[in-house]
C-alpha positions in Angstrom: -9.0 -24.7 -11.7 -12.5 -24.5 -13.1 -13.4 -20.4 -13.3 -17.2 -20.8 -12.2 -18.7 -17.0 -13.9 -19.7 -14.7 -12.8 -16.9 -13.3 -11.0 -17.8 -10.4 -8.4 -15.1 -7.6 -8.6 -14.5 -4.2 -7.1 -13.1 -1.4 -9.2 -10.8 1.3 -7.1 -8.7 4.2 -8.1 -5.5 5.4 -6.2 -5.0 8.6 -7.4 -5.7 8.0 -11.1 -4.1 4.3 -10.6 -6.9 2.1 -11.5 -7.3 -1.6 -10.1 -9.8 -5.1 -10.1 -9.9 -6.1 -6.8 -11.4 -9.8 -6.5 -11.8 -11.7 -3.3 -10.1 -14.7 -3.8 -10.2 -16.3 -0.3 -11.7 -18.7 -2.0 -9.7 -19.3 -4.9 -10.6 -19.7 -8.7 -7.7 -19.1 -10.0 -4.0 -21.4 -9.7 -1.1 -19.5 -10.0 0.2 -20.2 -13.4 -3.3 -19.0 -14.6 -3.3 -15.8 -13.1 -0.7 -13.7 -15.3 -2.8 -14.8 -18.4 -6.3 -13.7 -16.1 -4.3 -10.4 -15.5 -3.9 -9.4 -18.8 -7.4 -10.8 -20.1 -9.6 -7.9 -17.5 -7.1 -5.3 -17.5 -7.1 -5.0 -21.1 -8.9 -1.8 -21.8 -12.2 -1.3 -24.0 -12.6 -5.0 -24.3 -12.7 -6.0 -20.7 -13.0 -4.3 -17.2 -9.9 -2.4 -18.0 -7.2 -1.5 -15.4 -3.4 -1.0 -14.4 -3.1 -4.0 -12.2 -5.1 -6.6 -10.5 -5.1 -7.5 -7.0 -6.0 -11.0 -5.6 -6.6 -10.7 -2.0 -5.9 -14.2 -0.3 -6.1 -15.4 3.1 -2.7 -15.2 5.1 -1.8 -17.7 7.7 0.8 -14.4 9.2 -1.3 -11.2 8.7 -4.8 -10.1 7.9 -4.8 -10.8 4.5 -2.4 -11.4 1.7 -2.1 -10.3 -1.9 -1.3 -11.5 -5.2 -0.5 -8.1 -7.2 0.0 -8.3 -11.2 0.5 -5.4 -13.7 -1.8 -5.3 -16.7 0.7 -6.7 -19.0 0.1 -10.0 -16.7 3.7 -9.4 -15.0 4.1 -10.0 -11.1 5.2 -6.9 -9.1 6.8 -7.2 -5.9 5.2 -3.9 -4.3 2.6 -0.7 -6.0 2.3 1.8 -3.1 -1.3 2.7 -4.4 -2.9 -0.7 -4.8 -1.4 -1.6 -1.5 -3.5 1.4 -0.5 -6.4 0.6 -2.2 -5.9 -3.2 -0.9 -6.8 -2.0 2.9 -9.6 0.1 1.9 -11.2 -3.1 -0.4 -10.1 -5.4 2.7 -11.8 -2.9 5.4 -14.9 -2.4 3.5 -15.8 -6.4 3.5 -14.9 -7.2 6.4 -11.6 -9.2 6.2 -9.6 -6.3 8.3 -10.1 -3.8 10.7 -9.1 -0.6 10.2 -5.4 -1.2 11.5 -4.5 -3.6 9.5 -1.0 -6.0 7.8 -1.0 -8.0 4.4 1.8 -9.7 3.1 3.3 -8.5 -0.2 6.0 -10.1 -2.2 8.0 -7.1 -0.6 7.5 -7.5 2.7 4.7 -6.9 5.0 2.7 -3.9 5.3 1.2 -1.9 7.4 -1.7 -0.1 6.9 -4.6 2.5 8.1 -8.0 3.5 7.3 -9.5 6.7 7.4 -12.6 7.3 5.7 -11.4 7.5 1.7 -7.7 8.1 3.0 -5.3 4.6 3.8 -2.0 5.7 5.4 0.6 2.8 4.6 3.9 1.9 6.0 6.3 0.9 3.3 9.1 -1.5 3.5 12.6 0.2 3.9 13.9 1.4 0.9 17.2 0.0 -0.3 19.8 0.3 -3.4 20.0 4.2 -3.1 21.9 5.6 -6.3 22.8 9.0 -6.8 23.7 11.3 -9.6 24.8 8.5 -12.1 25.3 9.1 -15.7 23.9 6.8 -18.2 23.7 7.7 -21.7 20.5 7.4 -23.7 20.3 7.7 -27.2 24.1 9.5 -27.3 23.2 12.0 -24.4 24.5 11.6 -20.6 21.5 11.6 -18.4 22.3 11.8 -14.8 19.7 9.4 -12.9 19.1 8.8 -9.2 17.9 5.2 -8.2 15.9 3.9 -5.3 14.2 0.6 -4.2 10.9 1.7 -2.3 9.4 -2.2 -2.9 10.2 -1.8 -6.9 13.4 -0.4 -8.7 12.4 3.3 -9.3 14.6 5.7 -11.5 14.3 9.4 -11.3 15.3 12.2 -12.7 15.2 15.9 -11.8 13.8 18.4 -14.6 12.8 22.2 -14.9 9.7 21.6 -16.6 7.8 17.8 -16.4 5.1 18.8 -19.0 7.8 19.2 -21.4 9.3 16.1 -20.4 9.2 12.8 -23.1 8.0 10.3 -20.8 7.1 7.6 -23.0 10.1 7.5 -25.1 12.9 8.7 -22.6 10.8 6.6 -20.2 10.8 4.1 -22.2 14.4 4.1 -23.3 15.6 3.8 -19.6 12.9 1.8 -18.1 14.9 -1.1 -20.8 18.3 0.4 -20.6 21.4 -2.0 -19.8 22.3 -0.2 -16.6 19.2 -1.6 -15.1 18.3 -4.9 -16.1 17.7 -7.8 -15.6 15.0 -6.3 -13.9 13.8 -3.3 -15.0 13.2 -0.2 -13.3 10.2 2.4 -13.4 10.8 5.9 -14.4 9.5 9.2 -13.1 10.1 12.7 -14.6 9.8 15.1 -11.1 9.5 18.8 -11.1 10.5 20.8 -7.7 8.0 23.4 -6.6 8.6 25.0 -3.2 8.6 21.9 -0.7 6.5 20.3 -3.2 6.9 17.8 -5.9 5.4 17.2 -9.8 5.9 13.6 -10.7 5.1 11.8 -14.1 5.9 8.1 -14.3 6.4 5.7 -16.9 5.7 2.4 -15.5 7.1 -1.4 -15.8 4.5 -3.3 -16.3 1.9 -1.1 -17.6 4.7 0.3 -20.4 3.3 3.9 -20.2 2.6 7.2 -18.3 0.0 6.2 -16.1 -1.9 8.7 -13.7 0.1 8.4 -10.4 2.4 5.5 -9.1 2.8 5.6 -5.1 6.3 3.8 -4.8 7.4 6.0 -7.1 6.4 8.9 -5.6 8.0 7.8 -2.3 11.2 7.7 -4.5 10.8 11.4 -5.8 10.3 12.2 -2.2 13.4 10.9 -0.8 15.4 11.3 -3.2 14.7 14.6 -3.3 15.2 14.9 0.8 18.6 13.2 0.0 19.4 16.3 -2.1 18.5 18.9 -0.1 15.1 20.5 -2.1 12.4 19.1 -0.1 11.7 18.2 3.8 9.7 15.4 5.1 6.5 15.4 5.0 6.3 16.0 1.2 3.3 16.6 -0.8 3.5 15.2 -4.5 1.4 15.8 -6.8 0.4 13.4 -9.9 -0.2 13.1 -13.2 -4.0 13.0 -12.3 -3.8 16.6 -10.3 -4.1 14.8 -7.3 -1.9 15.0 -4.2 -0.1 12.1 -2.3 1.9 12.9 1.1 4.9 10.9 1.7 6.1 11.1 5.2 9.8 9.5 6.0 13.3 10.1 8.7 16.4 10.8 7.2 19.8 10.9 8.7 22.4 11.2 6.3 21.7 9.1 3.4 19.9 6.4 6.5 15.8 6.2 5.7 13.4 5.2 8.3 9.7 5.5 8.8 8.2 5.9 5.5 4.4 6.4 4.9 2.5 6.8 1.8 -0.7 8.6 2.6 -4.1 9.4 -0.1 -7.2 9.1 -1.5 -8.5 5.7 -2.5 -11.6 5.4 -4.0 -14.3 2.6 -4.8 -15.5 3.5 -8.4 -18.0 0.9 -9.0 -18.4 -2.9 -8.8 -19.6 -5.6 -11.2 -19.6 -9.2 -12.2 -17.2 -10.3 -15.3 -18.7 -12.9 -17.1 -16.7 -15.0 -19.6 -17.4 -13.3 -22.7 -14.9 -10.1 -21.1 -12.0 -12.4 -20.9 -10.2 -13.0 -24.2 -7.4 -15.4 -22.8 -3.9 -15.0 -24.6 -1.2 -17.6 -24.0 
């Protein structure tokens, strides 16, 4: 397709997760031109600048759908705080009412609107993993695993500002015991019922301020274990708090909401000259 500039966009932030929302009910874009469109505004100081982009399309099933890619231009199946920021974006023009369901690549979700705050329901998590050893750079790490919409890794430490998330992040997020795919990271500090996550992301290959599904790992995970009950307050890399509500019996999970802030930062028009295109 043609991209007819300038393009109208919304900038949001999900606890310190930053997206470009477009409305693209009309679409500009096809597919095969949409990773290299991803990677062109999300590319920071030269563009708009943000984790991910979010597409939202019309659905023939739900309220809306989406169309959810990482900066690096990769497709994610599921990010628990652009989902979040999805409804509010939807709500605020008009394409859903406040109780509202979009499709993701993950399933369909459910979600609600209060004021700032979007309450989703995520998909049931699957793949549960616990206390594995993998070794890393000739030490034995034990890792706990969980699918909450997109592989998540975590690991339980005494001290998360200490922790070397972007090389032990990095290290894992490509190690052998999770490809072909891939799996996020996140470094998670216990602190009474609460939690202190850092994440190293797939996708954005970094720490980045707060990652929802990732969160919603920590939180289970951490149920599973015994050091935290349901509902669990988390608390980012930004300083800011997510609440992740969920049912456990045994090692069964049911009912899981990821609950917080999303916010409108500003909004804007891209205009050719902020996309540098790369192949």
């Amino acid at each position: 397709m043609t991209i007819q500039f300038p393009i109208t966009f919304s900038k949001m932030s999900g606890t310190g997760n930053d997206f470009i929302l477009i409305d693209h009910r009309t679409p500009f874009l096809d597919r095969e031109e949409m990773p290299g469109f991803a990677r062109a505004v999300c590319e920071r100081r030269v563009s708009a600048g943000a984790d991910g982009l979010i597409l939202i399309e019309n659905s023939d099933t739900a309220d809306f759908r989406w169309q959810f890619l990482n900066g690096d231009g990769s497709w994610a199946e599921m990010c628990g705080n652009g989902a979040r920021c999805a409804a509010r974006f939807a709500f605020a023009l008009g394409i859903a009412p406040e109780r509202m369901r979009f499709e993701t690549v993950a399933g369909l979700i459910e979600a609600e609107v209060t004021d700032q705050s979007v309450k989703i329901k995520m998909t049931p998590p699957n793949g549960l993993r616990l206390e594995e050893i993998i070794e890393v750079n000739g030490q034995g790490k034990v890792v706990h695993s969980l699918n909450t919409g997109v592989p998540h890794a975590v690991l339980f430490m005494d001290d998360v500002q200490q922790a070397p998330v972007l090389e032990l992040g990095r290290s894992i997020r490509f190690h052998e015991h999770f490809q072909p795919a891939g799996t996020n990271v996140n470094f998670v500090q216990q602190g009474g019922n609460g939690l202190i996550v850092r994440t190293y992301e797939r996708g954005v290959e970094g720490e980045t301020l707060a990652c929802g599904t990732g969160a919603v790992a920590a939180a289970i995970i951490a149920g599973i274990l015994g050091k935290v009950a349901p509902p669990v307050a988390v608390t980012t890399s930004g300083g800011e708090q997510l609440i992740i509500h969920y049912r456990l019996a045994g090692q069964e999970i049911s009912e899981v909401y990821l609950e917080g802030p999303a916010r409108f930062i500003y909004e804007g028009q891209l205009h050719s000259e902020a996309l540098r295109m790369k192949s």
